[in-house]
N, C-alpha and C positions, 0 to 999 in steps of 0.2 A: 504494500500500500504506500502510496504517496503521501506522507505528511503534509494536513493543511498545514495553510499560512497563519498560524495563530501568534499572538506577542509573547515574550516570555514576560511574566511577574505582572502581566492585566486580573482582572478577578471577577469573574462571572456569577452570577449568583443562578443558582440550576434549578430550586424549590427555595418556600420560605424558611426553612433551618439551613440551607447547605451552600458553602460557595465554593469554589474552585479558584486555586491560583497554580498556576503552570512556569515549574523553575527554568530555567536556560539552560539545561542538560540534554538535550537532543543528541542519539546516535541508534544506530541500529539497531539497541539492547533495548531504549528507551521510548522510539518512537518522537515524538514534537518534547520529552519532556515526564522530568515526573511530577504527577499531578498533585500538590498538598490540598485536601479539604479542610473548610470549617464547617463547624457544627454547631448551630447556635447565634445567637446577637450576644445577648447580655450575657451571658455564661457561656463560654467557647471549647471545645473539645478539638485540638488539628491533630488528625490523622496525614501521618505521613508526611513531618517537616521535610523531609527531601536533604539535596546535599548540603555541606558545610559551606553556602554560597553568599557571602555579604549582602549581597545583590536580595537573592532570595529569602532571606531571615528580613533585610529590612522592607520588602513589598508584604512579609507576614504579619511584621509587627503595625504595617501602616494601617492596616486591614481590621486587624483585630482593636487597636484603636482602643477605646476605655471599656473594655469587655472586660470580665477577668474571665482568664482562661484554667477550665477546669483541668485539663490533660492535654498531653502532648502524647500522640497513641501511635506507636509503628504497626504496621503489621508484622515487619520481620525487618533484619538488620543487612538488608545488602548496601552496600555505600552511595544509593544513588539514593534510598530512603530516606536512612534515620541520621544521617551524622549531622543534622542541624537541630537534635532534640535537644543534645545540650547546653550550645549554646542561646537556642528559643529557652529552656528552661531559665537558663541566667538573668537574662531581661527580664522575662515575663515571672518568674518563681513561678512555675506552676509544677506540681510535679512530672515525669515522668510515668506513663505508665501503659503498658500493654504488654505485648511478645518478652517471651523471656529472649536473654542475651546468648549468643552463641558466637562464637570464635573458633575456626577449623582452618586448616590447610588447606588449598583447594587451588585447583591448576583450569579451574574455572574458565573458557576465553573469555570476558570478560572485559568491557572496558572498564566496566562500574568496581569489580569483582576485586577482592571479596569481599570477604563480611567487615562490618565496623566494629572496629574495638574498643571506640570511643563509649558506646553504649554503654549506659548502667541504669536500667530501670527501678525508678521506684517503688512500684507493685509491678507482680508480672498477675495476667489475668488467666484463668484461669478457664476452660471452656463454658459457655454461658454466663461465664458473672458478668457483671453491669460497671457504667459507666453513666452517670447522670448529669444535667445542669438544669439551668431553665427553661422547659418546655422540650426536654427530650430526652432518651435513654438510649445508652450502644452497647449491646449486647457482643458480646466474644464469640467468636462460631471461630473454632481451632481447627483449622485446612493445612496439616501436613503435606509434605510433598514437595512443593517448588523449594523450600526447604524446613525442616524438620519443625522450627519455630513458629510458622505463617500463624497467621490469625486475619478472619476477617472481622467487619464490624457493623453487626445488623443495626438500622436506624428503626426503635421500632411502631414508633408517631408515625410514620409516612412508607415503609417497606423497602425502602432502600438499603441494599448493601455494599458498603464500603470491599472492593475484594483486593486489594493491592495487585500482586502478583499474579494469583492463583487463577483469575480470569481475567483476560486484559482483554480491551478491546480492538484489538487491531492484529492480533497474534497469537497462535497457541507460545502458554509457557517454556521455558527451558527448565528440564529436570534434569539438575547436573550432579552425579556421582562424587566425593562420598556422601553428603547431606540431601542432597534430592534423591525422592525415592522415588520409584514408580506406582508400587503398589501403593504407597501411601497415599497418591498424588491422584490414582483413578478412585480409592476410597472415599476422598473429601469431594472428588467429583459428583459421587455417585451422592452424597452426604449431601450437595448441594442443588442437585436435581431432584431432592424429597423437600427441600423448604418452598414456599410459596411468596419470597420477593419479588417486590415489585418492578425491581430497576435495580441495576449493576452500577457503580462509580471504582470504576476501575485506577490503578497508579497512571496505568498509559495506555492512551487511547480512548475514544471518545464510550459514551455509556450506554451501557446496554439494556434495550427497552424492552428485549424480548429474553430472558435468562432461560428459563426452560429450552428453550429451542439453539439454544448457542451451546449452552453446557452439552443438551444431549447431542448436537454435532461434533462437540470435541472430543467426549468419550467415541462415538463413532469415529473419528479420527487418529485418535491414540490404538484404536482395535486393528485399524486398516494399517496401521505402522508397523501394529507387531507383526500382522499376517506379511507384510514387505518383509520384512526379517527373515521371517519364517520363508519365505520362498528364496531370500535371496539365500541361503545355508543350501536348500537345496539345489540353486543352480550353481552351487560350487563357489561362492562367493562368499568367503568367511571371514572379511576382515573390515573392520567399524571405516575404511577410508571409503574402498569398497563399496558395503554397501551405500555412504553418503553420495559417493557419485552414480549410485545407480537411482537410489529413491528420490533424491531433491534433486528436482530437476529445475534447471535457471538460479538456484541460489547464491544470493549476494556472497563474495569469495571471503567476506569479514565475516558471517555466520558458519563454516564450516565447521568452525572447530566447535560451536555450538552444539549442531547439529550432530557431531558426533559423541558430544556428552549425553544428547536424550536417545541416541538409537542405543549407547552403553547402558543408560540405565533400563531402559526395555531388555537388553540382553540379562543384566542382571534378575531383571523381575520373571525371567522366564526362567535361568540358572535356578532364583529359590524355588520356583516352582517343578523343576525336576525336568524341562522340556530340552533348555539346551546344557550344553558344557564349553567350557575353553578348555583348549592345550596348546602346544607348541603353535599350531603350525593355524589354530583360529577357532572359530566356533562351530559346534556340531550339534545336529540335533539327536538328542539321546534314544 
């Protein structure tokens, strides 16, 4: 997809609790930008400070203005998220609080990549627990998978879900090995094709007004993946470079190595499941 022409650090207001400001971080991983919301006028909840950007902390702070701000809420800690939580916390004192903290080794391609070590949440939320101000509540809905910490965050006045990563709007996710899981990741999918949300506010990309029908397209999509796996092992094609130049077909040459962190962890989610194995010489189906 083509990136509209959107400004970086403008601030849209999408419903009457919710607005949107869009950081300067555009790139392949990120699409136009990652998106921070607010939650709230007089009592403020932002989901998703984004990165450590001058620029971007002072278009939040302009925004937010003499609200006080309840929470500052990640969904998870990849570096294009959370690493302006604490310096927004410093300004504004508000606590910290959402996604528990994670710190891993990860050869991730990544431009954003990896995780922020700056993180240190104040409360980590727990699944279903709440987050309140005036005139709204954000419920925790825990979406392992993109990686092991995600959390998304139901609005539940209006039916909107906050989803950061775990559905974006303009992209299936990257599940990249060791912290991205597969199984985990078609789990929270499935987990999120039994709620009944109104509307998607995704990190990146624009929002999704029809959820049912996109989720159960991407699970559809992730199924047609593994069967590509699965046939490419049988036409003798057993190596993750391999199969990326056989299934992604036109893909941009900066997404490859992506691309072959979610076909590894499909290999892995089929390894626990007893279908395939690796050895020397690549993968086999058992």
């Amino acid at each position: 997809m083509t990136p509209p022409d959107r400004p970086a650090e403008r601030c849209e207001r999408l419903e009457p609790m919710v607005r949107r400001v869009l950081a300067g971080n555009p790139s392949p991983f990120t699409y136009t930008g990652t998106q921070t919301y607010l939650v709230g006028d007089a009592e403020v909840a932002v989901i998703d400070p984004g990165p450590d950007d001058a620029e971007h902390i002072a278009a939040l702070v302009a925004q937010i203005g003499e609200a006080r701000v309840v929470a500052i809420a990640c969904t998870h800690t990849h570096r294009d998220h959370s690493p302006a939580a604490a310096p927004l916390a410093e300004i504004t004192g508000a606590p910290i609080i959402g996604c528990a903290p994670l710190v891993i080794d990860s050869d991730m391609p990544r431009a954003d990549a990896p995780f922020d070590q700056t993180y240190a949440p104040d409360r980590v939320l727990a699944d279903g627990e709440v987050l309140s101000g005036a005139g709204w509540t954000l419920r925790a809905v825990a979406t392992p998978g993109h990686t092991s910490n995600h959390l998304c965050y139901a609005l539940e006045e209006t039916g909107a879900l906050f989803t950061g990563d775990h559905v974006m709007g303009w992209s299936t996710t990257v599940v990249a090995p060791p912290d991205g899981h597969m199984a985990s990741y078609m789990a929270s999918m499935e987990k999120l094709y039994a709620r009944e949300d109104r509307i998607y506010y995704p990190a990146h990309g624009p929002a999704v007004e029809k959820p049912k029908q996109l989720v159960r397209g991407m699970i559809g999509h992730r199924r047609q993946r593994e069967r590509q796996i699965l046939n490419c092992i049988d036409a003798g094609i057993l190596t993750i470079p391999e199969m990326v130049s056989r299934m992604y077909f036109g893909l941009d040459t900066r997404l490859v190595g992506a691309a072959g962190q979610s076909v590894l962890a499909h290999l892995l989610d089929l390894a626990e499941r007893g279908t395939v194995r690796h050895d020397g010489e690549g993968w086999h189906q058992t």
